[in-house]
C-alpha positions in Angstrom: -102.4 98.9 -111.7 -102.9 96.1 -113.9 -99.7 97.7 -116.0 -97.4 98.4 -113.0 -98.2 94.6 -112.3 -97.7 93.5 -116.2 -93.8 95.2 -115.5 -93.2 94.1 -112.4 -93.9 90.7 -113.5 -91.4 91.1 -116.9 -88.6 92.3 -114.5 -88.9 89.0 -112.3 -88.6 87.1 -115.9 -85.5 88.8 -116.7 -84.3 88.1 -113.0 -84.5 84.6 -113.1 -81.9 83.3 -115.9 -80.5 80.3 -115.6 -77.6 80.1 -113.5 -75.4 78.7 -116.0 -75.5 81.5 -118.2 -75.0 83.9 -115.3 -72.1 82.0 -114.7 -70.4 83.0 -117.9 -70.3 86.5 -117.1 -67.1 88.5 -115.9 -67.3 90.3 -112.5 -66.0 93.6 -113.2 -63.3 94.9 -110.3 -64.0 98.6 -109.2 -60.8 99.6 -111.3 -62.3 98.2 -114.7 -65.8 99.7 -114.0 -64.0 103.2 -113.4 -61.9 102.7 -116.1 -65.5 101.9 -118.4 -66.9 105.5 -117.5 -63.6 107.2 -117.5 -63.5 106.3 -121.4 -67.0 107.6 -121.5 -66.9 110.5 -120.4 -64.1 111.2 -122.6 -66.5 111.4 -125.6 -69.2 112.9 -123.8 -68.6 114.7 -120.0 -72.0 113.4 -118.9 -72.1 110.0 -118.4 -76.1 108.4 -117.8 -75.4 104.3 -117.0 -78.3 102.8 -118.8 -80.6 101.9 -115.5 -81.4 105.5 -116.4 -81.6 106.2 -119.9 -85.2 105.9 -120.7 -86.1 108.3 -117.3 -83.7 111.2 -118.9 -84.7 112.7 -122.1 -81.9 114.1 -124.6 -83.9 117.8 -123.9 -82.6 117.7 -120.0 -79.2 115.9 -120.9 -78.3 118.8 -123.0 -79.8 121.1 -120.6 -76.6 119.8 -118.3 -74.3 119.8 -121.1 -75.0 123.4 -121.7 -74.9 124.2 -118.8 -71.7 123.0 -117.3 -70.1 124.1 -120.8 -70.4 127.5 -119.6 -68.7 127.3 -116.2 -65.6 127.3 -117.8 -63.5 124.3 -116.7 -64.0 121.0 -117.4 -66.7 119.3 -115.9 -67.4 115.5 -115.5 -71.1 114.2 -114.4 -71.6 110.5 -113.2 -75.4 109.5 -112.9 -75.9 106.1 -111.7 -77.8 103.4 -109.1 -75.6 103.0 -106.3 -75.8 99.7 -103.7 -73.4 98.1 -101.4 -73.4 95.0 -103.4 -71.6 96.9 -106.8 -68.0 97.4 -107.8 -68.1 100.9 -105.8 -70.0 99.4 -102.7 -72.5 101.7 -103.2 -70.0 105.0 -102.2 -69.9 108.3 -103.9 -66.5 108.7 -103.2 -65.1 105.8 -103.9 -66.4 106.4 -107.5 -65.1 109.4 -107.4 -61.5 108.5 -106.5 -61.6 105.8 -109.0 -62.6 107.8 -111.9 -60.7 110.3 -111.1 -57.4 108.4 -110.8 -58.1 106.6 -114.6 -59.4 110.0 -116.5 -56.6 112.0 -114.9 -57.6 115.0 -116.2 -58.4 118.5 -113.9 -61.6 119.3 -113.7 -65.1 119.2 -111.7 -66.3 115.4 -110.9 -69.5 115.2 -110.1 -71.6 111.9 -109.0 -75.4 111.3 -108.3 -76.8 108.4 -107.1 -79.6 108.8 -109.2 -82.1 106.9 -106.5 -80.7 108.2 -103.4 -78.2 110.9 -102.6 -76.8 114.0 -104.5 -75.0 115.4 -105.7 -71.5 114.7 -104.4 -68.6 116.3 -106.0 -64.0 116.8 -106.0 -62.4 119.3 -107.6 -59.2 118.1 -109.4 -56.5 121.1 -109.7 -59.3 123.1 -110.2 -58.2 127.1 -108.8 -61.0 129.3 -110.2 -63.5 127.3 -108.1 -63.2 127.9 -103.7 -65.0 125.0 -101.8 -67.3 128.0 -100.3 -69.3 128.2 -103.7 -69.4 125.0 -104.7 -71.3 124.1 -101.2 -73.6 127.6 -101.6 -74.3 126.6 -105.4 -74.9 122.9 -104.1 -77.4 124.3 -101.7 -78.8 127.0 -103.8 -79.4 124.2 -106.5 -81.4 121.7 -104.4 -83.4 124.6 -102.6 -84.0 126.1 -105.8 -85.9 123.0 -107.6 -87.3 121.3 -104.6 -86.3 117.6 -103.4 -88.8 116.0 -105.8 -86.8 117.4 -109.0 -84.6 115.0 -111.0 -81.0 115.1 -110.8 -80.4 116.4 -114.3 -82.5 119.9 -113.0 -80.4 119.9 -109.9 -77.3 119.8 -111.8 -78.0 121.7 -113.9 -79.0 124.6 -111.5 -75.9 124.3 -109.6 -73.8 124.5 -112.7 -75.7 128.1 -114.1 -74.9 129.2 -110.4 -71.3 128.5 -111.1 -71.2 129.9 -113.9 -72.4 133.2 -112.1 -70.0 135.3 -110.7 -69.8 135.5 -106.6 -71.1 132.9 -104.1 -74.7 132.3 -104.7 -77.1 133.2 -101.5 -79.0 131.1 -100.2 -82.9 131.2 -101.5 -84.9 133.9 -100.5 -88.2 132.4 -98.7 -91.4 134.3 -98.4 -92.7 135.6 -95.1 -96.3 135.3 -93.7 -98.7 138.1 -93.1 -96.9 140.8 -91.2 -98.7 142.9 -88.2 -98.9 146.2 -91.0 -102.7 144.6 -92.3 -103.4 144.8 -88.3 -101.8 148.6 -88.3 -103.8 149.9 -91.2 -107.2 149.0 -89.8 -106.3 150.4 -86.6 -105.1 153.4 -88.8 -108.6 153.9 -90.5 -110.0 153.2 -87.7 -109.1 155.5 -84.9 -106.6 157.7 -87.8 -103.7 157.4 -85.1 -100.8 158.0 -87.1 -98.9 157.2 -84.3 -99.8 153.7 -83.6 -99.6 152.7 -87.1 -95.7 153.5 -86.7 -95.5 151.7 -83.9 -97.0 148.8 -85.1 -94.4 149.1 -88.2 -91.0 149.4 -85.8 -93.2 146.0 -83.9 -93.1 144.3 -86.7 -89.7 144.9 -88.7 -88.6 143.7 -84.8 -90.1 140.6 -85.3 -89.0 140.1 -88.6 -85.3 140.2 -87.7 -86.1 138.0 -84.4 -87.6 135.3 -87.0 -84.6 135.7 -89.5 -82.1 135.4 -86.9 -83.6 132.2 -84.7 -84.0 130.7 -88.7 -80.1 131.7 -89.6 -79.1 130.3 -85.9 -80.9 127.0 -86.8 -79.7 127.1 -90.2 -76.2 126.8 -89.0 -76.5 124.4 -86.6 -77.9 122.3 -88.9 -74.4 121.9 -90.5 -74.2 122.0 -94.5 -77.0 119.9 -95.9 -74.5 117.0 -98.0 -77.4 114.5 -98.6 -80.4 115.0 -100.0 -83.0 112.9 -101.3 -85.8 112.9 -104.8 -88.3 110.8 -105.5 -87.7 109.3 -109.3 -91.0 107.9 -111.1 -92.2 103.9 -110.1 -91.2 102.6 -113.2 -87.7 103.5 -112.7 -87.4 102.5 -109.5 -88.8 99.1 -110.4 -86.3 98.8 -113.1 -83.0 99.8 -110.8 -84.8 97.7 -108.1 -84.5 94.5 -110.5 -80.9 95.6 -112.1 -79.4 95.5 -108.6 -80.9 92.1 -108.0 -79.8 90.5 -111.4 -76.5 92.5 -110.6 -76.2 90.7 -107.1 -77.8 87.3 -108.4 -75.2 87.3 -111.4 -72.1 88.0 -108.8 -73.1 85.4 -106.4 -73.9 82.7 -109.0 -70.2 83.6 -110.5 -69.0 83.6 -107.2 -70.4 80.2 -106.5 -69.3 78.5 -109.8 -65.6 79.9 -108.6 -65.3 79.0 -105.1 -67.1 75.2 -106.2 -64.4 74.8 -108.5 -61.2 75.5 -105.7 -62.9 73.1 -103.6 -63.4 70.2 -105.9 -59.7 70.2 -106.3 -58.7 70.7 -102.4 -56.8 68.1 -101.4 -58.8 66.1 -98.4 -56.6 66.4 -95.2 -56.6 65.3 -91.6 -57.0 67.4 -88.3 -58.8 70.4 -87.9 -58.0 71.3 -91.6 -60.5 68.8 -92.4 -63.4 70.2 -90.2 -62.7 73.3 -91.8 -63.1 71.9 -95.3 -66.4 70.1 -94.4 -67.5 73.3 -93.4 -67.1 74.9 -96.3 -68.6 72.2 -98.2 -71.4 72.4 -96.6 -72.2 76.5 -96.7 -71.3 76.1 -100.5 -74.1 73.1 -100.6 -76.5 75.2 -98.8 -75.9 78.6 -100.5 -76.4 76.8 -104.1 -79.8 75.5 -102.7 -80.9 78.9 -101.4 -79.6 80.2 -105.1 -81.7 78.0 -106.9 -85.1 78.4 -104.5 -84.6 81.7 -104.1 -87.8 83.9 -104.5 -87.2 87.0 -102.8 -84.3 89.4 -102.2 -83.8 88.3 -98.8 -82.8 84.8 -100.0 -80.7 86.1 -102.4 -79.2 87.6 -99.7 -78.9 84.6 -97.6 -77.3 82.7 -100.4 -74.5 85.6 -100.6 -74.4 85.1 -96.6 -73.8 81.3 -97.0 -71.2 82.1 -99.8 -69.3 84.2 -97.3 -68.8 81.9 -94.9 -68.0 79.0 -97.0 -65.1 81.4 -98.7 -63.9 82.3 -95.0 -63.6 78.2 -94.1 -62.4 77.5 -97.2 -59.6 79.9 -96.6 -58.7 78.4 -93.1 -58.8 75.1 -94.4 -56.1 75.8 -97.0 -54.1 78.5 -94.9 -54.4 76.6 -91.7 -55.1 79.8 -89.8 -57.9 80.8 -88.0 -59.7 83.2 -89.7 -59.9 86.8 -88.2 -62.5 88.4 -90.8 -65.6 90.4 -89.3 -69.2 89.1 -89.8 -71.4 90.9 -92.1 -74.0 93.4 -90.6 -76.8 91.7 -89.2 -79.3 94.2 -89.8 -78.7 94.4 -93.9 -75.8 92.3 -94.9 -75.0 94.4 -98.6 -74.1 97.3 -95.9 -70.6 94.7 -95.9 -68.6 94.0 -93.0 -68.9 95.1 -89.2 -67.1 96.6 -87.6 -66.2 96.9 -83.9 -67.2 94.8 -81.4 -70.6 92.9 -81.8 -73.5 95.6 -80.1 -76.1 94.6 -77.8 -79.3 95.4 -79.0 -82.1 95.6 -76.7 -86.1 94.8 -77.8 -89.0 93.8 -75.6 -87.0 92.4 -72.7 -84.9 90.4 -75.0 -81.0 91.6 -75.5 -79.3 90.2 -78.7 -75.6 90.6 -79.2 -75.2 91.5 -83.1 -72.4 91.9 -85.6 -73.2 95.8 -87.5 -71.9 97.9 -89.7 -70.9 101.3 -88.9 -73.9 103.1 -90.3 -76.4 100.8 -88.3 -74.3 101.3 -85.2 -74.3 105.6 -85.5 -78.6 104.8 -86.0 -78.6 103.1 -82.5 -76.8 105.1 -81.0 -79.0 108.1 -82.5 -82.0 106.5 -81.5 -83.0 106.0 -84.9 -83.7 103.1 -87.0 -80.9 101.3 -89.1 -81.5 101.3 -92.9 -82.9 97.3 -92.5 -82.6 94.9 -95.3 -86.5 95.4 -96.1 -88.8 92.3 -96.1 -92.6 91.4 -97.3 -94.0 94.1 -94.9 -90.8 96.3 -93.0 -87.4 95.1 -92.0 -86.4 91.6 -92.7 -86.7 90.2 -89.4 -90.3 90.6 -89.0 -90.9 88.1 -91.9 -91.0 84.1 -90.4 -87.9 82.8 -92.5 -84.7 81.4 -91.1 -83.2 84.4 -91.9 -85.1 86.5 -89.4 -84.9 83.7 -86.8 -80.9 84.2 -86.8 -80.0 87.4 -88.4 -78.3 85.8 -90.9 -76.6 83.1 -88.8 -75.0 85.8 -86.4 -76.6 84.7 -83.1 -75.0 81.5 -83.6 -77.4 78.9 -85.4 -76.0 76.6 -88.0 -77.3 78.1 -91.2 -76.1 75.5 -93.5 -77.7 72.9 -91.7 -81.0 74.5 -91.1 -80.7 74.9 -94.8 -80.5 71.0 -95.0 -83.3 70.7 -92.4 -85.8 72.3 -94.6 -85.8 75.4 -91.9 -85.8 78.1 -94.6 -89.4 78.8 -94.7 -91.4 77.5 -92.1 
């Protein structure tokens, strides 16, 4: 414990640079980080971003190598941390389509979200492979090594299934005791030959009544897409602090830009000036937040703050009102809403709430949306300004609570 907290503590270190020298770092666009593993993987077909290098031995990278070698055609494997604050906004297919469209070469692309989903996959002018196997090999794979196995085992898996000719079944699973034990000691008991036949034909009926209410359930089921693995603490910590310095080093950049257009705006009369103001003010605030921050929450809040001073800014200089969605309320990296705002009901109280389409689809399951976490569950539960507003969406001023010392209370 003492050397889980030794780490934990490093990674904070390495979190909190100065925000000048975050500054000074380029923001990639989603182009120029596709373009980054496109040239990659055309020295080595697997690519491993370094969030995971130290959790993948060479031994299970050329395991996958080998592997894919011997399916054929050319096949191209993306392992990387995924989260709606990067250049991809945390979607498989959006890297996909980007790396695609910059290596332009046919073949099997294949991306794992090395701490979430996987594996997600296009085939580019590809004709030896059908869809049908690459779902059953998909299947077969992640039924074969069990949800806790890394994604290197997976793919690999589903690559020697591939390689193998046919459509790969789905994995046979062992049955539990069948009613023959029962038959036999009837058998020696009484010698009855025939009720040890009957209890036979009785139990080969149930058998196929069991197999058939499993394959009906199966199907409705629909084809299993997502799946999730459990990778070891240490890397979890490690991709846990890279997306934070990631999102920390964007929003600082972002700040130092946007600071910079507003010094030189013009100040104007009318409405444009109210607009400007405003801005002023949510850039003030969101540099204050930046520089306290102690949590990811904040961090969040900063990159809320940001938002809105980049959406008055734009109306101050455009002089048009300014038609762009909130972000979600319930976790504000899941981007913008979408819709109009949902009423969400809780204890007699009914708030009316700006989410994305993922956190609407949970409602409307009955399920709980995937919450920007806090110190002990979802966010909201914590006392911070945050909570009390959901991220300034049921109409507080956060900039001036900001300035009223209302960030933790």
């Amino acid at each position: 414990m003492k050397a889980l907290l030794s780490c934990l503590a490093a990674l904070v270190m390495l979190v909190a640079v100065p925000a000048g020298a975050e500054a000074a770092v380029t923001t990639r666009t989603p182009a120029e980080r596709a373009r980054e593993i496109a040239t990659a993987l055309t020295k080595d077909p697997l690519y491993i971003d370094p969030a995971y290098a130290s959790a993948l031995p060479e031994k299970l990278r050329a395991d996958v190598r080998t592997k894919a070698k011997a399916v054929g055609y050319p096949v191209y494997t993306i392992i990387l941390p995924l989260t709606p604050s990067d250049e991809f906004q945390g979607e498989e297919s959006t890297v996909l389509t980007l790396v695609e469209d910059a290596l332009r070469k046919p073949g099997l692309y294949v991306v794992v979200d090395g701490g979430d989903r996987f594996p997600w996959y296009e085939a580019r002018d590809v004709p030896q492979v059908s869809e049908d196997k690459l779902q059953a090999a998909r299947e077969r794979a992640l039924d074969d090594e069990g949800y806790d196995a890394g994604p290197t085992e997976v793919l690999a898996r589903m690559y020697e299934l591939l390689a193998a000719p046919g459509i790969p079944s789905t994995t046979p699973r062992p049955t539990s005791g069948t009613p023959a034990s029962s038959s036999s000691s009837d058998d020696e008991s009484g010698g009855h030959g025939w009720v040890v036949a009957l209890s036979i034909v009785g139990g080969l009926v149930v058998l196929v009544l069991l197999g058939l209410v499993i394959g009906l359930r199966r199907r409705g089921s629909g084809p299993r897409r997502e799946k999730a693995f459990r990778i070891p603490p240490h890397v979890a910590a490690t991709v846990a602090a890279e997306r934070r310095r990631r999102l920390e080093r964007d929003t600082t950049a972002e700040l130092t830009t946007l600071g910079t257009k507003l010094a030189a705006l013009p100040t104007t009369d009318g409405p444009g000036l109210a607009h400007q103001q405003a801005a002023l003010d949510d850039h003030a605030a969101a540099g204050k937040v930046l520089d306290s921050s102690t949590s990811l929450v904040d961090l969040v809040g900063a990159m809320v703050l940001l938002d809105k001073a980049r959406r008055e800014y734009d109306v101050a200089v455009t002089g048009r009102a300014n038609a762009v969605p909130d972000l979600c309320a319930f976790n504000p990296l899941h981007g913008r809403s979408v819709g109009k705002p949902t009423q969400v009901e809780a204890d007699g109280t009914t708030l009316t709430l700006p989410l994305c389409a993922d956190c609407r689809r949970a409602l409307k399951r009955g399920t709980a949306p995937a919450s920007l976490p806090g110190d002990d569950g979802p966010y909201w539960y914590d006392d911070t300004l945050w909570a009390r507003t959901f991220y300034g969406t049921t109409g507080d001023d956060l900039a001036a609570a900001v300035s009223r010392g209302e960030l933790h209370r």
